[in-house]
C-alpha positions as a LaTeX table, in Angstrom:
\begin{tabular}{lrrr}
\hline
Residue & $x$ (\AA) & $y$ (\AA) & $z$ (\AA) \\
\hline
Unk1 & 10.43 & $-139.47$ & $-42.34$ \\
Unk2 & 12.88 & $-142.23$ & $-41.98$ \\
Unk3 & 15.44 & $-143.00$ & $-38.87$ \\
Unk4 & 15.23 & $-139.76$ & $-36.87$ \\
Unk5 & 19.71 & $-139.62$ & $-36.83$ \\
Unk6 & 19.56 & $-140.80$ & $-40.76$ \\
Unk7 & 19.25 & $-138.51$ & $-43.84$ \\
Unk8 & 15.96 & $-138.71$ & $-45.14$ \\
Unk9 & 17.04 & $-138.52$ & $-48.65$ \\
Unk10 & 16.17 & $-141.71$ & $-51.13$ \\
Unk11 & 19.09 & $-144.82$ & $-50.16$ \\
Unk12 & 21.10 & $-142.54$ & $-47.93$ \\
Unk13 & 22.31 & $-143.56$ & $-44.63$ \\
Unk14 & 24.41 & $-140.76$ & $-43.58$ \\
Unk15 & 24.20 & $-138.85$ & $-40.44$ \\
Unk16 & 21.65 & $-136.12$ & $-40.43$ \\
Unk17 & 23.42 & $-132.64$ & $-39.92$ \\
Unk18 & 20.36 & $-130.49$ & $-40.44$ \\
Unk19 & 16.84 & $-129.48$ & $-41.28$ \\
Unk20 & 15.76 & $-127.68$ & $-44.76$ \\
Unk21 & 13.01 & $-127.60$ & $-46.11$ \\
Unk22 & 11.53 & $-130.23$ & $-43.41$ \\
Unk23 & 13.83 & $-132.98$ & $-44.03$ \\
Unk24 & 16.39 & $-133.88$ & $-42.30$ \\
Unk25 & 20.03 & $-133.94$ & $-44.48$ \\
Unk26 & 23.19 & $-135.38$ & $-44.45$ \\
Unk27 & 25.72 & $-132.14$ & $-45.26$ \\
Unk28 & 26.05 & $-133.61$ & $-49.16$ \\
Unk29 & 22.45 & $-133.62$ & $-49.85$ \\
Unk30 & 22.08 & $-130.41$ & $-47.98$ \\
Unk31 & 24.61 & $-128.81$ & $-50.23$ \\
Unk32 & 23.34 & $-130.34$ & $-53.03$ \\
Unk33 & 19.80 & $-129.48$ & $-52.51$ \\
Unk34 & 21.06 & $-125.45$ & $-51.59$ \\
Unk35 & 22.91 & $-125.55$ & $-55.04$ \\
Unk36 & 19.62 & $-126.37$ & $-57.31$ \\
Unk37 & 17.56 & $-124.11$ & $-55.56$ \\
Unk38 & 20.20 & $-121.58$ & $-56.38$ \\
Unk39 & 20.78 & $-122.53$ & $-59.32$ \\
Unk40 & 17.04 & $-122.53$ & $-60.59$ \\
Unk41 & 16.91 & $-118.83$ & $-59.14$ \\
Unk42 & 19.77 & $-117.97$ & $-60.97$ \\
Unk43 & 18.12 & $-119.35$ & $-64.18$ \\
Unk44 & 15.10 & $-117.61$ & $-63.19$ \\
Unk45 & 17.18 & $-114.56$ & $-62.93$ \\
Unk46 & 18.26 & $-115.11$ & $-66.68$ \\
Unk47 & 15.30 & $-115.78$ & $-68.10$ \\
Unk48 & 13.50 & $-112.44$ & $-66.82$ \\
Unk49 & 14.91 & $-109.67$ & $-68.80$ \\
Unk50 & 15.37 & $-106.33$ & $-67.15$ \\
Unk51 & 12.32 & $-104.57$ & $-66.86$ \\
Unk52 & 10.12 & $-107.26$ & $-67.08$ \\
Unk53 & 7.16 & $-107.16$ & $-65.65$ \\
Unk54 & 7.82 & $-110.63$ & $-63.43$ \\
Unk55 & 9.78 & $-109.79$ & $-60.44$ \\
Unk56 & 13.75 & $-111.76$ & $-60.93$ \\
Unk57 & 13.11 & $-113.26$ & $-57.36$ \\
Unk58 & 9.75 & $-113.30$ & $-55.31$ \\
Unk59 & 10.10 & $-113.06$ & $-51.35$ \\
Unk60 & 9.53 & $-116.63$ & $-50.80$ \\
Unk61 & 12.51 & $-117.81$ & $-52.83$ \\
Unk62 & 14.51 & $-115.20$ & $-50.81$ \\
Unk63 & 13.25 & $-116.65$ & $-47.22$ \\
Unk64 & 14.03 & $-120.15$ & $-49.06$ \\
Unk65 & 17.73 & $-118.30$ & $-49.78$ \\
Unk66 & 17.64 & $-116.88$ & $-46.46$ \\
Unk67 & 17.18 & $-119.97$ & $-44.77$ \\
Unk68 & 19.68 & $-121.69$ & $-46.82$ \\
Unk69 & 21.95 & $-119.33$ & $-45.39$ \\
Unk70 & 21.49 & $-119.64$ & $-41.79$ \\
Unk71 & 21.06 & $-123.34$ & $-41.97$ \\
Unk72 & 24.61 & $-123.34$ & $-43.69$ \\
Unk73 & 26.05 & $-121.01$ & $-41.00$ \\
Unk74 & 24.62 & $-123.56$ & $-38.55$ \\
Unk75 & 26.22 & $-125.87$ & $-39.96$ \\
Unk76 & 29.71 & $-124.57$ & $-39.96$ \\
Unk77 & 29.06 & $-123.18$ & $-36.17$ \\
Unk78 & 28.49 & $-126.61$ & $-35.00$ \\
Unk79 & 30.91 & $-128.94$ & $-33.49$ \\
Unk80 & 30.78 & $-131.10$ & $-36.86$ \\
Unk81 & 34.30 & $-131.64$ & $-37.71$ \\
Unk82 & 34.20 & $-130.57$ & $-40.99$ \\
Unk83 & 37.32 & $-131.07$ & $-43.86$ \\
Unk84 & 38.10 & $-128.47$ & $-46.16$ \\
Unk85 & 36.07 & $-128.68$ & $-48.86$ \\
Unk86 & 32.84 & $-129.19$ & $-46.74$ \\
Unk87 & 34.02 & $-125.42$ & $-45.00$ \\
Unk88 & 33.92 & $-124.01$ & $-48.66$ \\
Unk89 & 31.00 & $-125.42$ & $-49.80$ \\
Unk90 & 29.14 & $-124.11$ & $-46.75$ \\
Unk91 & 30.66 & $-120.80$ & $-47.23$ \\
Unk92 & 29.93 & $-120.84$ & $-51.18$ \\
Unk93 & 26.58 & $-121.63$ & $-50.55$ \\
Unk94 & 26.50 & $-118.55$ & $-47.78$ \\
Unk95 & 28.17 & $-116.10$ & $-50.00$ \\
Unk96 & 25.77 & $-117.19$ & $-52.73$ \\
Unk97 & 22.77 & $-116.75$ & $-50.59$ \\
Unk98 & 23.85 & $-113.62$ & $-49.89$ \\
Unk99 & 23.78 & $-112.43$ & $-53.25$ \\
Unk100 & 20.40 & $-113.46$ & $-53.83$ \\
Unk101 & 19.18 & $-111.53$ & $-51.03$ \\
Unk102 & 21.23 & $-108.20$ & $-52.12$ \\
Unk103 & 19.67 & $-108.63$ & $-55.59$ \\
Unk104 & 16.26 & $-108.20$ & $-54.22$ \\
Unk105 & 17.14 & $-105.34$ & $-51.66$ \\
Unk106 & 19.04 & $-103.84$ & $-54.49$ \\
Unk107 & 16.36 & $-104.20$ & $-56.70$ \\
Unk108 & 13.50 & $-102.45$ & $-54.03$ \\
Unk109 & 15.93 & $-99.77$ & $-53.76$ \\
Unk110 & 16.95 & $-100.69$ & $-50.40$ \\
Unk111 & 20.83 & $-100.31$ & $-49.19$ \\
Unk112 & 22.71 & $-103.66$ & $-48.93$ \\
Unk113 & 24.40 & $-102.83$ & $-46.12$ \\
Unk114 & 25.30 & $-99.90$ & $-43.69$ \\
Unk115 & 28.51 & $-99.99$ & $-45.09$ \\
Unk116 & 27.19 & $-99.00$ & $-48.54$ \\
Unk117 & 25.41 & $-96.14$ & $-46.88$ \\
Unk118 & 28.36 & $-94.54$ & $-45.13$ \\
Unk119 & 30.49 & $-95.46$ & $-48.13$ \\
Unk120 & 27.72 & $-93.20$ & $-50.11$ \\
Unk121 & 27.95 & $-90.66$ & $-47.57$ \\
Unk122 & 31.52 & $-90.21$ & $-47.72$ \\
Unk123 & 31.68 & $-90.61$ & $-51.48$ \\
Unk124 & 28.96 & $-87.42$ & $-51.18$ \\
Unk125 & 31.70 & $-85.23$ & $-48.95$ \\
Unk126 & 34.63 & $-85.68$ & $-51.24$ \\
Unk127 & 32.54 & $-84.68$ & $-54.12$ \\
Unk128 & 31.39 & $-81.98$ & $-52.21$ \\
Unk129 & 34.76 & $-80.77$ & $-51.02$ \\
Unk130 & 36.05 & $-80.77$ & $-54.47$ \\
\hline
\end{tabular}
């Protein structure tokens, strides 16, 4: 690893504002590295037809998502000042993340989210009132 406050990516001597994958980024390679990793699991996703017999994502590209995520919320919750278009890359790259983790819960049969539960639940009550 290079200087411990510089970006350990090839030629780049930007600050370091975190840790993935055990190197230590500036935010653009961070968000660049985040966006092919989801983009090759997005690929991945469209090569693998329904049904196949190769899961779409395995469980270690969805902790690699997962920490992608946090690192990105991180990020944004630090006391980096951060312009405009750094905030919605970091929050593209979140939402995104988030999607590839629903995929996989979806796909286990597992609820995204307690709100799709109750939202179920309610959905069950109408139809059972009518």
């Amino acid at each position: 690893m290079g200087h411990p406050e510089r970006c350990d990516w090839g030629g780049c001597s930007r600050s370091v504002v975190t840790t993935f994958g055990e190197k230590a980024l500036c935010l653009d390679h961070f968000c660049n590295r985040c966006y092919e990793i989801l983009d090759a699991m997005e690929a991945g996703k469209r090569l693998n037809p329904a049904g196949s017999a190769s899961p779409l994502l395995t469980k270690r590209q969805v902790q690699v998502a997962d920490e992608c995520a946090r690192k990105a919320l991180d990020v944004c919750m630090s006391k980096i000042n951060l312009n405009n278009l750094e905030r919605a890359r970091l929050l593209d790259i979140l939402l995104w993340c988030g999607d590839v983790i629903n995929a996989l819960a979806r796909r286990n049969g597992q609820p995204e989210n307690e709100r799709d539960e109750k939202r179920k639940s309610t959905d069950q009550r109408v139809q059972q009132r009518s």
